[in-house]
N, CA, C and O atoms as a printed pandas DataFrame, in Angstrom:
     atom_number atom_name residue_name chain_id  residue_number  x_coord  y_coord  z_coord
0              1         N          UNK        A               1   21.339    7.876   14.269
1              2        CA          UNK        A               1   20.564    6.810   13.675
2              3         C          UNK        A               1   19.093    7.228   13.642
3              4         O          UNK        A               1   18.589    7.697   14.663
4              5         N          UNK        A               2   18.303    7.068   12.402
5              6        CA          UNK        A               2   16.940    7.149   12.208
6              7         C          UNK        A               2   16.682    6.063   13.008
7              8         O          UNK        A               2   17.422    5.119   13.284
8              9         N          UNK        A               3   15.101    6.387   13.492
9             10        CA          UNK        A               3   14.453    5.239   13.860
10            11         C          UNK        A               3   12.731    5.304   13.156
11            12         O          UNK        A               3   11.761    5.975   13.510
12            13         N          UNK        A               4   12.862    4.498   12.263
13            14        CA          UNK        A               4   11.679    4.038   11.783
14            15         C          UNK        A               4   10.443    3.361   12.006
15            16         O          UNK        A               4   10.113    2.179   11.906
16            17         N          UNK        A               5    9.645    4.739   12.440
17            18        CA          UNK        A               5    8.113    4.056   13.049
18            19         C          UNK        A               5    7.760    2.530   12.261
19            20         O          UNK        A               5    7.637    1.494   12.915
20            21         N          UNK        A               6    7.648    2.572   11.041
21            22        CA          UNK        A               6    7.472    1.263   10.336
22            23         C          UNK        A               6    8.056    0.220   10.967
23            24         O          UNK        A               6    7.405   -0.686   11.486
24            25         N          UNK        A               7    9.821    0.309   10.956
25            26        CA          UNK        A               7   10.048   -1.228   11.879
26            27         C          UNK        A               7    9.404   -1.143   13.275
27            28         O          UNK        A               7    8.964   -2.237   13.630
28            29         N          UNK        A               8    9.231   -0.177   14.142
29            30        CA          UNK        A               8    9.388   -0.595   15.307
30            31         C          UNK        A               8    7.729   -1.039   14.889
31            32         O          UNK        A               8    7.543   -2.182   15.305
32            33         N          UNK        A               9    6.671   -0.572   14.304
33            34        CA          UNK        A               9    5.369   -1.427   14.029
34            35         C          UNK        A               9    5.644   -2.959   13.298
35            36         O          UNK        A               9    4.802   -3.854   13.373
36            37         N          UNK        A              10    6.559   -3.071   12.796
37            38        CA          UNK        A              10    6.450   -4.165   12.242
38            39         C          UNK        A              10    7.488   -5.274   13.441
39            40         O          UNK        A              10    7.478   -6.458   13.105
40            41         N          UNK        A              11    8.223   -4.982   14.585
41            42        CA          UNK        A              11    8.344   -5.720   15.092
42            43         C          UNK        A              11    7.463   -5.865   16.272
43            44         O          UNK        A              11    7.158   -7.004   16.627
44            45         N          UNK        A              12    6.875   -4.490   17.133
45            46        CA          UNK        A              12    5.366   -4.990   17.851
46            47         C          UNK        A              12    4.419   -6.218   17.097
47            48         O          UNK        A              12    3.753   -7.029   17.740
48            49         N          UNK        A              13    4.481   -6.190   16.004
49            50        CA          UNK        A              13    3.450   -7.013   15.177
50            51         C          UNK        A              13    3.895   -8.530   14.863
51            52         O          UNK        A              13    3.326   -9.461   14.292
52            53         N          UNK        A              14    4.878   -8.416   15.344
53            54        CA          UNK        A              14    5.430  -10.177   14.873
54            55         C          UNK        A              14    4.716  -11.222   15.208
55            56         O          UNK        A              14    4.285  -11.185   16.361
56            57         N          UNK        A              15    4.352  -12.475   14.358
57            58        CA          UNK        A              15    3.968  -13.352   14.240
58            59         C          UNK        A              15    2.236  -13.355   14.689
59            60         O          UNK        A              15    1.630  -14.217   15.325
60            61         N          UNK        A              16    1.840  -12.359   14.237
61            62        CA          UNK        A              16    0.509  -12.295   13.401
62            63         C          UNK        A              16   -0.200  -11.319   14.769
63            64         O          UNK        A              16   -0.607  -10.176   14.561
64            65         N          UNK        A              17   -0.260  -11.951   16.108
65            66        CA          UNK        A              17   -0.850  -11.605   17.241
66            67         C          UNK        A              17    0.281  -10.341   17.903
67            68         O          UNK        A              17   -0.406   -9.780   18.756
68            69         N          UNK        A              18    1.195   -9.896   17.892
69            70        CA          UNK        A              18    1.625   -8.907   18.533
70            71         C          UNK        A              18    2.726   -9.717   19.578
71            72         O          UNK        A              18    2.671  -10.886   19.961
72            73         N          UNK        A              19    4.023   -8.370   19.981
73            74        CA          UNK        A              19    4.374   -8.664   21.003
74            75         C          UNK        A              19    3.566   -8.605   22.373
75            76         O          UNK        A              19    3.938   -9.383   23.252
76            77         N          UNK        A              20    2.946   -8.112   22.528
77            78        CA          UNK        A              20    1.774   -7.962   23.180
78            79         C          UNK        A              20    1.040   -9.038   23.800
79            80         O          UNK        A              20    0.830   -9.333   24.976
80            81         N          UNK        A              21    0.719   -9.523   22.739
81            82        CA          UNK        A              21   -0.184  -10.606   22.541
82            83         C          UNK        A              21    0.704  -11.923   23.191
83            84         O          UNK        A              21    0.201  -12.661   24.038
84            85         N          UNK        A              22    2.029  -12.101   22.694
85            86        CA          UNK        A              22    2.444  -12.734   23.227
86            87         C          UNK        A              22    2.509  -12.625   24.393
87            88         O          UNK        A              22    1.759  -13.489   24.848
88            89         N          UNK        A              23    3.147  -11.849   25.518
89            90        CA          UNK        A              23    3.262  -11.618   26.203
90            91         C          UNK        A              23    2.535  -12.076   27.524
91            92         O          UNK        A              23    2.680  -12.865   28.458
92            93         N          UNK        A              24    1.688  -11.135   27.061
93            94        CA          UNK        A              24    0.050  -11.424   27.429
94            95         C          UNK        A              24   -0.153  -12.999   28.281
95            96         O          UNK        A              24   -0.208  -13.525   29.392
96            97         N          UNK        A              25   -0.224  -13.308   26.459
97            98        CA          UNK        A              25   -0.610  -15.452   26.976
98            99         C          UNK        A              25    0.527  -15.961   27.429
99           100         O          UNK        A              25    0.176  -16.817   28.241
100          101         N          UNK        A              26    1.447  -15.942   27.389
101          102        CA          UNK        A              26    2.862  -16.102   28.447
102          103         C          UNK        A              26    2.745  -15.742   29.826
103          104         O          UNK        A              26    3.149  -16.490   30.716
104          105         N          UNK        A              27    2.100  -14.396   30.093
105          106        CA          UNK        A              27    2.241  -14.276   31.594
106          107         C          UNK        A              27    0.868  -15.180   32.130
107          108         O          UNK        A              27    0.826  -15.773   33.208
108          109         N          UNK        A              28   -0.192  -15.139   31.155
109          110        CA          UNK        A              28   -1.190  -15.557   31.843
110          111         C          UNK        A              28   -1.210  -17.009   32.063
111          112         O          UNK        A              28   -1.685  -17.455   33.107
112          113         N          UNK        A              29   -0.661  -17.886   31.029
113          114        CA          UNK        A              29   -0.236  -19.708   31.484
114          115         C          UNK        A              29    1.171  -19.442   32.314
115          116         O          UNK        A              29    1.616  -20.562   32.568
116          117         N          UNK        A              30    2.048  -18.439   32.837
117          118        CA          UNK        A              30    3.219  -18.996   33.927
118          119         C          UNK        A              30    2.548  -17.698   35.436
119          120         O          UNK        A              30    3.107  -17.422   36.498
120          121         N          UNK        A              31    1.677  -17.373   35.070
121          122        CA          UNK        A              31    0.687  -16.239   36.011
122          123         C          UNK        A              31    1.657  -15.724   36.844
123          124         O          UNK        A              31    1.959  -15.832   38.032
124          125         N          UNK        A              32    2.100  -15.069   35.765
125          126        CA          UNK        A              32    3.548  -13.816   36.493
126          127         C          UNK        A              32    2.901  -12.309   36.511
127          128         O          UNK        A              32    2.016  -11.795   35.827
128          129         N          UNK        A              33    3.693  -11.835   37.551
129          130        CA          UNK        A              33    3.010  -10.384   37.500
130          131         C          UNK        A              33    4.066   -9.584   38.276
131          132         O          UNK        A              33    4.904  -10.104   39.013
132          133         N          UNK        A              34    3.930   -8.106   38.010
133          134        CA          UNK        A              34    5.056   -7.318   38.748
134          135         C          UNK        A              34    6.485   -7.612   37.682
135          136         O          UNK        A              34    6.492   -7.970   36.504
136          137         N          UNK        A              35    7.492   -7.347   38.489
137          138        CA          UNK        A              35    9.146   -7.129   38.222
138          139         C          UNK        A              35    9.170   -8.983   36.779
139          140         O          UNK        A              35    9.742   -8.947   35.690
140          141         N          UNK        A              36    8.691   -9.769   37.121
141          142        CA          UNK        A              36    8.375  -11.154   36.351
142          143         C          UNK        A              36    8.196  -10.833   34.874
143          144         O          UNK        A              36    8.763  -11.074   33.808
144          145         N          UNK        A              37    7.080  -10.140   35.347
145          146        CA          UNK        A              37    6.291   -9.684   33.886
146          147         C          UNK        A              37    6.945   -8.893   33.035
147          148         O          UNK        A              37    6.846   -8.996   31.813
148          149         N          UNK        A              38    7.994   -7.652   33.915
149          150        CA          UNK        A              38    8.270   -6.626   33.081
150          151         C          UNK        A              38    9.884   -7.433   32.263
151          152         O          UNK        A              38   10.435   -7.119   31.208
152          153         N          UNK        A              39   10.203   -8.375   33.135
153          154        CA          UNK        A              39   11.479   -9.470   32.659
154          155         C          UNK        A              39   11.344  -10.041   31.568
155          156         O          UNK        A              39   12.271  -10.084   30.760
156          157         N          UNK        A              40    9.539  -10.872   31.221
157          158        CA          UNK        A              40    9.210  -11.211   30.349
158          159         C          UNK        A              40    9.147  -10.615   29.020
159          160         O          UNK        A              40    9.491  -11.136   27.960
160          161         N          UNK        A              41    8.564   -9.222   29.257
161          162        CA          UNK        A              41    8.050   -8.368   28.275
162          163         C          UNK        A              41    9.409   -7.967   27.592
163          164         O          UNK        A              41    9.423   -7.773   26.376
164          165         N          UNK        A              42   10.730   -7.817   28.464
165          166        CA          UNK        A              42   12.134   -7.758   27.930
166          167         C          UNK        A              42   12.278   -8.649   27.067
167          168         O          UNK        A              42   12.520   -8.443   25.878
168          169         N          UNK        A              43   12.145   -9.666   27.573
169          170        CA          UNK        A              43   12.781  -10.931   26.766
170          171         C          UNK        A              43   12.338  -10.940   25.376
171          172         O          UNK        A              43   13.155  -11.094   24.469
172          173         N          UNK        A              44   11.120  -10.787   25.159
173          174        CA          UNK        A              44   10.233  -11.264   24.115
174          175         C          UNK        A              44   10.482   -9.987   23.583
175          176         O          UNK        A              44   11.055  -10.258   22.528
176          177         N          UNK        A              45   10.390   -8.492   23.674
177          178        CA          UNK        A              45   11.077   -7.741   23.153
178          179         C          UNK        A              45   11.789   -7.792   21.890
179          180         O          UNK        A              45   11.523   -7.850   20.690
180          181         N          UNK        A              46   13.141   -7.734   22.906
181          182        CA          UNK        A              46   14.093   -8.030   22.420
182          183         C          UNK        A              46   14.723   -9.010   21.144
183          184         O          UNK        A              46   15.495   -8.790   20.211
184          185         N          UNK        A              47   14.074  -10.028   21.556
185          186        CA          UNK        A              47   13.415  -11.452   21.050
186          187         C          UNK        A              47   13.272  -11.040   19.324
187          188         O          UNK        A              47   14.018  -11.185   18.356
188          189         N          UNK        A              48   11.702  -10.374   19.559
189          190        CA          UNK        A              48   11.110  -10.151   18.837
190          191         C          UNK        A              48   12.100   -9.265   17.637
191          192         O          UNK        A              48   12.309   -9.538   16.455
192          193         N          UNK        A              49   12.510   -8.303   18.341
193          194        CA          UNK        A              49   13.683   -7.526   17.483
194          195         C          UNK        A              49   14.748   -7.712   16.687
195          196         O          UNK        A              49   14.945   -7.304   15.542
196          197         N          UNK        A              50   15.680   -8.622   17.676
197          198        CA          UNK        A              50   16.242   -9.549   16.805
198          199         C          UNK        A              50   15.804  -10.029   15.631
199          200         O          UNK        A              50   16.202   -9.500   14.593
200          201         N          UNK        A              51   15.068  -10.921   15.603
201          202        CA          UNK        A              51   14.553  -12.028   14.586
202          203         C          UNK        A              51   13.771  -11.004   13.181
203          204         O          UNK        A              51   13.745  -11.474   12.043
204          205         N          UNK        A              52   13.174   -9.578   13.498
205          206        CA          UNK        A              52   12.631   -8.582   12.897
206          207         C          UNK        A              52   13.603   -8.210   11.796
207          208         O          UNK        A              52   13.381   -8.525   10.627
208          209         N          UNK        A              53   15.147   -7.247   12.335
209          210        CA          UNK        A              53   16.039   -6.953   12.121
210          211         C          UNK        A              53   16.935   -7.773   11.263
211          212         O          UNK        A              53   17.608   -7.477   10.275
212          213         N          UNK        A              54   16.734   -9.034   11.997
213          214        CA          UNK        A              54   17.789   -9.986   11.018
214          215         C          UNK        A              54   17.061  -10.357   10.034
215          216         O          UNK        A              54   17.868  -10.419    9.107
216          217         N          UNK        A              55   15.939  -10.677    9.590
217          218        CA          UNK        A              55   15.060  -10.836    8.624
218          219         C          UNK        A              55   14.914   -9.816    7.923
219          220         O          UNK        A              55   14.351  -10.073    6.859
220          221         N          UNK        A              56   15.315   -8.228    8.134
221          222        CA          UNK        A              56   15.197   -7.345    7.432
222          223         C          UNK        A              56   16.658   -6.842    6.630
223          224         O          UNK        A              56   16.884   -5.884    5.891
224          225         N          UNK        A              57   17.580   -8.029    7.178
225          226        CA          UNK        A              57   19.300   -7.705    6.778
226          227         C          UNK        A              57   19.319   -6.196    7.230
227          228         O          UNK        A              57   19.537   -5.272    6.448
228          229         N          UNK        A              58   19.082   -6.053    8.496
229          230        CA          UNK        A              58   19.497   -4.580    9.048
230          231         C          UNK        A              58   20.287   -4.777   10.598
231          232         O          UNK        A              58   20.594   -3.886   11.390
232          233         N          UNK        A              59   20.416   -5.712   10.676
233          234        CA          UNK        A              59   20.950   -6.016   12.196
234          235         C          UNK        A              59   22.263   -5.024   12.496
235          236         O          UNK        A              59   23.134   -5.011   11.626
236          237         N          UNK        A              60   22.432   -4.267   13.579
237          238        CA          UNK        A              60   23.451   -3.769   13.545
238          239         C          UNK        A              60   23.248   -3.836   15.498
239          240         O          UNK        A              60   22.091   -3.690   15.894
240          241         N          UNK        A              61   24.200   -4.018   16.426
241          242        CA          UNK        A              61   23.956   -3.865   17.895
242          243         C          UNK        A              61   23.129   -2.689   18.228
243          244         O          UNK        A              61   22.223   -2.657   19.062
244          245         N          UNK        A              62   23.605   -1.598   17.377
245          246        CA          UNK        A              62   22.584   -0.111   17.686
246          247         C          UNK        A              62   21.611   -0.200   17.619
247          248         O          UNK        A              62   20.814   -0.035   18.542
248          249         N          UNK        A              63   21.288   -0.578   16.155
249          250        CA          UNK        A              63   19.538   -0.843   15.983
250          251         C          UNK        A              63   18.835   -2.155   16.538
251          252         O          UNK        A              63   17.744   -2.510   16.091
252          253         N          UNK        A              64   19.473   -2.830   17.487
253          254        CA          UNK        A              64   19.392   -3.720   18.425
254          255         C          UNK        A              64   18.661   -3.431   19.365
255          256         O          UNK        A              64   17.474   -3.759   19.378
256          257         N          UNK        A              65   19.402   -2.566   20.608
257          258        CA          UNK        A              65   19.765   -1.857   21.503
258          259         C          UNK        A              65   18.166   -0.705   21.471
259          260         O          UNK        A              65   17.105   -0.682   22.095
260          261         N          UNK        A              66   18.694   -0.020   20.552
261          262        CA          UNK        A              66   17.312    1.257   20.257
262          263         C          UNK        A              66   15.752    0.874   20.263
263          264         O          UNK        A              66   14.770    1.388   20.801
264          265         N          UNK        A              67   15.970   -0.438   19.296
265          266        CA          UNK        A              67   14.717   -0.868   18.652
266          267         C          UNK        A              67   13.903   -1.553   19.541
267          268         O          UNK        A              67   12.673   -1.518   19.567
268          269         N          UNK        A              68   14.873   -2.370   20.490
269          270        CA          UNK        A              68   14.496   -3.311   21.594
270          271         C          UNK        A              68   13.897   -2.514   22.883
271          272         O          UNK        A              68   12.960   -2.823   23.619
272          273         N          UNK        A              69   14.703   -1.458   22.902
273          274        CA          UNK        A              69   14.018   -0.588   24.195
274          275         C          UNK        A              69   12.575   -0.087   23.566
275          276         O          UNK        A              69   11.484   -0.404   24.041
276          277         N          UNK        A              70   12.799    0.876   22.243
277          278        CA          UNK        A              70   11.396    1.013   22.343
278          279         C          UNK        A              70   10.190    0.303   21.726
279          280         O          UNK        A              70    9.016    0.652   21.605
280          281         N          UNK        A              71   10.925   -0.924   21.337
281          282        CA          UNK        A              71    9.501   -2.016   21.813
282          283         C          UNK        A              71    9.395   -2.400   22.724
283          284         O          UNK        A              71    8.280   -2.915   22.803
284          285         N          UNK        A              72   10.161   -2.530   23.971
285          286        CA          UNK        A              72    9.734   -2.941   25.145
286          287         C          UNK        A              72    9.203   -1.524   25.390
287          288         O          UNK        A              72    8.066   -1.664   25.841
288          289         N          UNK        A              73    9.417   -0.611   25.325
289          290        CA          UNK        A              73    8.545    0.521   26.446
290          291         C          UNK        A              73    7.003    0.584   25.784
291          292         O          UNK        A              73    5.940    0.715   26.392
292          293         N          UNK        A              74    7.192    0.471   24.566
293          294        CA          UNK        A              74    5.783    0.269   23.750
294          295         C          UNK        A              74    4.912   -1.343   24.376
295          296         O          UNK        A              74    3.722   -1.570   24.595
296          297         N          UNK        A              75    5.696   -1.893   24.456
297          298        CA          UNK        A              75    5.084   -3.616   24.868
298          299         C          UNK        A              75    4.658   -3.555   26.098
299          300         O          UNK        A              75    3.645   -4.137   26.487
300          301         N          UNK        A              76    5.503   -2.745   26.912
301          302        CA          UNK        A              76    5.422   -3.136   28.581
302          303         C          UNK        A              76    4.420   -1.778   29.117
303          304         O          UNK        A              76    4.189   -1.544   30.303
304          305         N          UNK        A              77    3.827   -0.856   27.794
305          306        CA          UNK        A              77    2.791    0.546   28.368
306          307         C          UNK        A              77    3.674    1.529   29.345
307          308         O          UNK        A              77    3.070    2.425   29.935
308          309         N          UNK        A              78    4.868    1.404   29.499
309          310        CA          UNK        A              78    6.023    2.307   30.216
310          311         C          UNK        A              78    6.089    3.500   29.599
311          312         O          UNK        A              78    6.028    4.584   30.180
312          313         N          UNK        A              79    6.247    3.290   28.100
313          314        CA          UNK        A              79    6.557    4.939   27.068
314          315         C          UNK        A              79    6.057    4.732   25.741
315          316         O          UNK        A              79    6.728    4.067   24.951
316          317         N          UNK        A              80    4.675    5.351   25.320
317          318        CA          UNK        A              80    3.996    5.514   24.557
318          319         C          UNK        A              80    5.156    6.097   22.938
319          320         O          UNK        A              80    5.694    7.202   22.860
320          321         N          UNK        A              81    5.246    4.999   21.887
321          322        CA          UNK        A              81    6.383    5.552   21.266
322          323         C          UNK        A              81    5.391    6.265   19.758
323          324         O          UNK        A              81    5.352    7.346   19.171
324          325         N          UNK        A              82    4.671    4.855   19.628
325          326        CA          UNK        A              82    3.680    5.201   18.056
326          327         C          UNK        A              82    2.420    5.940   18.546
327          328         O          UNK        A              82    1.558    5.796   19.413
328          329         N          UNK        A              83    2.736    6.790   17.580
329          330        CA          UNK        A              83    1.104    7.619   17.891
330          331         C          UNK        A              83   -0.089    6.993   17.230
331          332         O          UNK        A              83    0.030    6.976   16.005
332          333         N          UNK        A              84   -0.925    6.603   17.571
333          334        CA          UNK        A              84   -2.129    5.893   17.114
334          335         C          UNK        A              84   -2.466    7.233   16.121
335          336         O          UNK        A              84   -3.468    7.236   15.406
């Protein structure tokens, strides 16, 4: 399976502010930090991927699975995926 820098930028980027961004103001109004945070950053991930994927009529569990890890490693600063 290709993996396309474009989606995985276009699902970091969801809903205008970033997964990131979300994230972010999520941990900072439930003021989670540590193993919490990195749970969060999954969720919303993932989240994010989904809703990306299915909006792009590309959903498949693989490109689920792939896409979700490396937006979470991109979201959570674990594994640098897009090269600036």
């Amino acid at each position: 399976m290709h993996i396309d820098p474009a989606m995985v930028m276009a699902i970091l980027m969801i809903g205008g502010i970033g997964v990131i961004g979300i994230v972010q103001t999520i941990k900072t109004w439930l003021k989670l930090s540590g193993g919490l945070a990195l749970v969060l950053t999954l969720v919303v991930s993932f989240g994010a991927t989904a809703l990306v994927l299915s909006q792009a009529h590309a959903f498949t569990w693989l490109a689920f699975v792939l896409y979700g890890l490396i937006v979470f490693g991109e979201a959570s600063g674990l594994y640098k995926v897009i090269k600036a």
